[in-house]
C-alpha positions as CSV (number, residue, x, y, z in Angstrom):
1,X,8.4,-19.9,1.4
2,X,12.2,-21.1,1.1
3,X,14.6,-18.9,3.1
4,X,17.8,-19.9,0.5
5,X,18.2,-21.9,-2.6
6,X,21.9,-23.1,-4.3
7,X,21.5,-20.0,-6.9
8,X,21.1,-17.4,-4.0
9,X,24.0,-19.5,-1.9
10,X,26.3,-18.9,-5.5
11,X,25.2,-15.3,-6.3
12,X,26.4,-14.5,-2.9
13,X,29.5,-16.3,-2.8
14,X,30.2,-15.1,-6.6
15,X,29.6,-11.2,-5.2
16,X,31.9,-11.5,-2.6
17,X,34.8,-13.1,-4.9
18,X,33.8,-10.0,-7.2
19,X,33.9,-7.4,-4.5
20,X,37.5,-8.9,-2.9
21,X,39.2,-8.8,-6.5
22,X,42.9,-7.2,-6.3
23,X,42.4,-3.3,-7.4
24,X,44.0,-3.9,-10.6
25,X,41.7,-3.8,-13.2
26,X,38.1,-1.9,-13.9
27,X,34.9,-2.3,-12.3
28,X,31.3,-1.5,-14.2
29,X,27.6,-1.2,-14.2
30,X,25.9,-2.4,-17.0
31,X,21.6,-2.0,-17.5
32,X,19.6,-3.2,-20.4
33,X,16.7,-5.0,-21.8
34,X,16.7,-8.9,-22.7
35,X,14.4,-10.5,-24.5
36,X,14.1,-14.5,-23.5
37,X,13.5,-17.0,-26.0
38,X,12.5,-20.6,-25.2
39,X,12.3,-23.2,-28.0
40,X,9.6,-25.4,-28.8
41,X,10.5,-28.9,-28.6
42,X,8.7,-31.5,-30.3
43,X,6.5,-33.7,-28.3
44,X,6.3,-37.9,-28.2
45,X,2.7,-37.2,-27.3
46,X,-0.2,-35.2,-28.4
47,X,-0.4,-33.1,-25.3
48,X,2.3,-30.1,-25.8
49,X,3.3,-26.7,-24.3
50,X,3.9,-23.0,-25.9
51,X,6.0,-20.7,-24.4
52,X,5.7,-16.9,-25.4
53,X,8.3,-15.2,-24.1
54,X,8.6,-11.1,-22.9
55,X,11.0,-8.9,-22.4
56,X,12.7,-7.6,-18.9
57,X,15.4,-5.8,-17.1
58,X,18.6,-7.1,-17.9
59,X,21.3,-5.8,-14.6
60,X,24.8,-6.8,-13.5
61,X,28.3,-5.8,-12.6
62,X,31.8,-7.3,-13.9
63,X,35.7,-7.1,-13.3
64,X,37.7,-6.0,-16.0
65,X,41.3,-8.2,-16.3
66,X,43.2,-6.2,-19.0
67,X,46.0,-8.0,-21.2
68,X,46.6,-5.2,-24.1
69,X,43.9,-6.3,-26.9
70,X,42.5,-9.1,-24.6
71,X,40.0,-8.4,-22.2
72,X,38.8,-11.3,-19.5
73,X,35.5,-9.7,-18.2
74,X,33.8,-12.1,-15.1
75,X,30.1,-10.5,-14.3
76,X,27.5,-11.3,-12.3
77,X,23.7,-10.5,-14.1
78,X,20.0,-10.8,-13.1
79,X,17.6,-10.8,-15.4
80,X,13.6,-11.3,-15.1
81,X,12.0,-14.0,-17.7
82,X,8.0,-13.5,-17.7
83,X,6.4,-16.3,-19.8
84,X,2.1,-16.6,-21.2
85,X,2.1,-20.9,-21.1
86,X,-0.6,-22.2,-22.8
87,X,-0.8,-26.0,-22.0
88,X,-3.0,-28.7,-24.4
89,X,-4.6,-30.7,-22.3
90,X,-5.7,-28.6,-18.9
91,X,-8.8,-26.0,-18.9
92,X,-9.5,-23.8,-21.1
93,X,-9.6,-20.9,-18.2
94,X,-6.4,-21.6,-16.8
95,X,-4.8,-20.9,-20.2
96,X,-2.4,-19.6,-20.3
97,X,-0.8,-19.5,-17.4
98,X,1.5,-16.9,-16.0
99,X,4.9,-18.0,-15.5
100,X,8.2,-16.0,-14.2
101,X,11.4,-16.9,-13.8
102,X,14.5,-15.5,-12.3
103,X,17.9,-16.2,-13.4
104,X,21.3,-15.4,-12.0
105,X,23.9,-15.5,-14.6
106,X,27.7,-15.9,-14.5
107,X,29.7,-15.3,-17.6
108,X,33.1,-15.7,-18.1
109,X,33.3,-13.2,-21.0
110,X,36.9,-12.8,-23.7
111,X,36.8,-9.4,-25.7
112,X,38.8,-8.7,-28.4
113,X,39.5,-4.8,-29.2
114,X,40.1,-3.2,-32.2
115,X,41.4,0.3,-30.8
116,X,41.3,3.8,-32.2
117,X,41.0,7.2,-30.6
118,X,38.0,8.0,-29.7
119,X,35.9,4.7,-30.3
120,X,36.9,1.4,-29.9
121,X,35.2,-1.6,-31.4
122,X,35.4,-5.4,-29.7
123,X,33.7,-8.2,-30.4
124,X,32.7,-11.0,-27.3
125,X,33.3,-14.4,-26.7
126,X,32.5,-16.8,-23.6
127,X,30.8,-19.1,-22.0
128,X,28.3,-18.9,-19.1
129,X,26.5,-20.5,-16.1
130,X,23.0,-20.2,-15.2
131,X,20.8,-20.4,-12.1
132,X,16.7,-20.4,-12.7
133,X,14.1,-20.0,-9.4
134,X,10.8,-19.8,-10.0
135,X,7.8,-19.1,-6.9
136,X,5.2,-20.8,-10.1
137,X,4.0,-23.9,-8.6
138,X,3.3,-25.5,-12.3
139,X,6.5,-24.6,-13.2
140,X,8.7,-25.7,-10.1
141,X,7.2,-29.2,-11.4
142,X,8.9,-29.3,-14.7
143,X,12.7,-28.9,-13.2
144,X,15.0,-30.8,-12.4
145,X,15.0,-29.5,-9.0
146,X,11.8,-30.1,-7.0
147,X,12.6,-26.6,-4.7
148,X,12.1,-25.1,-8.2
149,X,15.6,-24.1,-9.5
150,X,17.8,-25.7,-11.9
151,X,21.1,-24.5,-14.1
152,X,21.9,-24.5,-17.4
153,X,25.2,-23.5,-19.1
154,X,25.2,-21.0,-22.3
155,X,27.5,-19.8,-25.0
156,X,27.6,-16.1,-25.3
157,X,28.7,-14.1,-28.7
158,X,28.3,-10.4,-29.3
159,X,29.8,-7.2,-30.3
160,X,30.1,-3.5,-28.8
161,X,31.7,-0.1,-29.0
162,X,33.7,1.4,-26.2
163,X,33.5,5.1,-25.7
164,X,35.7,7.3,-23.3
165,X,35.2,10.8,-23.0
166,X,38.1,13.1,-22.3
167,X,38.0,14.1,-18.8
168,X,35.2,12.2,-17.5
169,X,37.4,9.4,-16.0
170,X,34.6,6.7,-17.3
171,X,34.0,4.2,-20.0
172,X,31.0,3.3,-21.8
173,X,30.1,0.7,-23.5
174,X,26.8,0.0,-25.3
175,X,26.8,-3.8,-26.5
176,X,24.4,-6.3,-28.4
177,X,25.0,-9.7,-27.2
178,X,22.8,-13.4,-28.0
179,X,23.1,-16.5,-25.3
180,X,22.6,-20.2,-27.0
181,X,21.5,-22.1,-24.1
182,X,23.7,-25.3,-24.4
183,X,21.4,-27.7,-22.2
184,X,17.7,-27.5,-21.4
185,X,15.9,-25.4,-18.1
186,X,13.0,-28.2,-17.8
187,X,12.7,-32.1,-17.4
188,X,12.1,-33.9,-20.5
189,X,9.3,-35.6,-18.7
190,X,7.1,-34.1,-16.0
191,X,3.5,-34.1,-15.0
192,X,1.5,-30.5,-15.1
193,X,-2.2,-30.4,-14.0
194,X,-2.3,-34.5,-14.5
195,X,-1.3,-33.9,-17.9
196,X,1.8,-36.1,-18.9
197,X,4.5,-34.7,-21.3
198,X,7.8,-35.8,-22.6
199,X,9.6,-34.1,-24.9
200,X,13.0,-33.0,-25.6
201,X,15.3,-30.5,-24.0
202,X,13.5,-27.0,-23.5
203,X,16.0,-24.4,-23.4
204,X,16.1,-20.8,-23.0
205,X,18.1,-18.6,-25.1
206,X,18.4,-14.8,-25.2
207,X,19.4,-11.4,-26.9
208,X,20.3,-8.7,-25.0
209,X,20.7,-4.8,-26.1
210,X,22.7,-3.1,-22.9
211,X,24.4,-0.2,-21.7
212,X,27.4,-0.5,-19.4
213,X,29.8,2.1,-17.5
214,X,33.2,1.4,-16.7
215,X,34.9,3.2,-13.2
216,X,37.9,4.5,-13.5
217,X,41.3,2.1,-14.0
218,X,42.7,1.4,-10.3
């Protein structure tokens, strides 16, 4: 069992820059459901893969940096990617496999407010930087990382609506938000069960529907 990987090493190291911000901005909790989509690449041989995807937990924190209608949002977010593989070319009764993923995500998020009194619409733009571990021995085999991690780097886009009741002291926030994965999660040629592939880049996108809570301003 590896004691550390580079994701945990940067998830720590990315908390701890969080954490030791100046108080000048807002800090917030945000909890949701993501749904992961991997494409299916096209195959240079006649053995291929098919990823169905599920849903999980979707959890993070960010910093707020205010600049009047600008907002610079940092975040740190986990989120759980369970995969059914079905593989042409091993046993039927090993298909499909079980596969899960973990991924540590760091966005660098831009929001753009519209304000009015009581509800204020914003729309999202930024990019972000993955980290993937997996425990699956198949799947540690088809990244670039024979511990079984790899990055990618994404492109997020969304929208939301902030809400701030009077008195509470507290903002939230529920937000709709979709993550084009800019470069692939797996080797474009790997070797699963003896079975060769080679394909192109397999990446994993994702839409998430969220709920986040904003502290009060420092």
């Amino acid at each position: 069992m590896m004691t550390s990987s580079p994701s945990k090493v940067f998830l720590f190291a990315a908390l701890f820059l969080l954490l030791s911000l100046p108080a000048r901005g807002q800090i917030g909790l945000v909890g949701g459901y993501a749904l992961n989509m991997a494409n299916e690449p096209s195959f240079s041989s006649a053995s291929s893969n098919t990823f169905e995807p599920s849903g999980g937990f979707n959890l993070g924190m960010f910093y707020d940096f205010r600049f009047s209608l600008v907002t610079f949002r940092p975040g740190i977010f986990i989120r759980q990617a369970d995969f059914d593989w079905e593989i042409e070319g091993i046993s039927e009764a090993l298909n499909p496999l079980q596969s899960s993923i973990r991924v540590a995500e760091f966005p660098l998020d831009f929001l753009i407010h519209f304000r009015s009194e009581t509800i204020s619409p914003y729309v999202v733009v930024g990019p972000s930087f993955s980290f993937i571990h997996t425990d699956q021995p198949d799947l540690r085999q088809t990244l670039d990382n024979p511990q079984g991690s790899t990055s990618f780097a994404s492109l997020n886009v969304g929208a939301g609506l902030e809400f701030a009741p009077k008195g509470w002291g507290l903002v939230f926030f529920p937000e709709i938000r979709y993550g084009y994965a800019l470069s692939g999660f797996m080797d474009e040629e790997y070797i699963v069960r003896t079975v060769d592939f080679a394909s192109d880049q397999q990446r994993l996108s994702n839409l998430v529907v969220r709920l986040g809570i904003s502290l009060p301003s420092f």
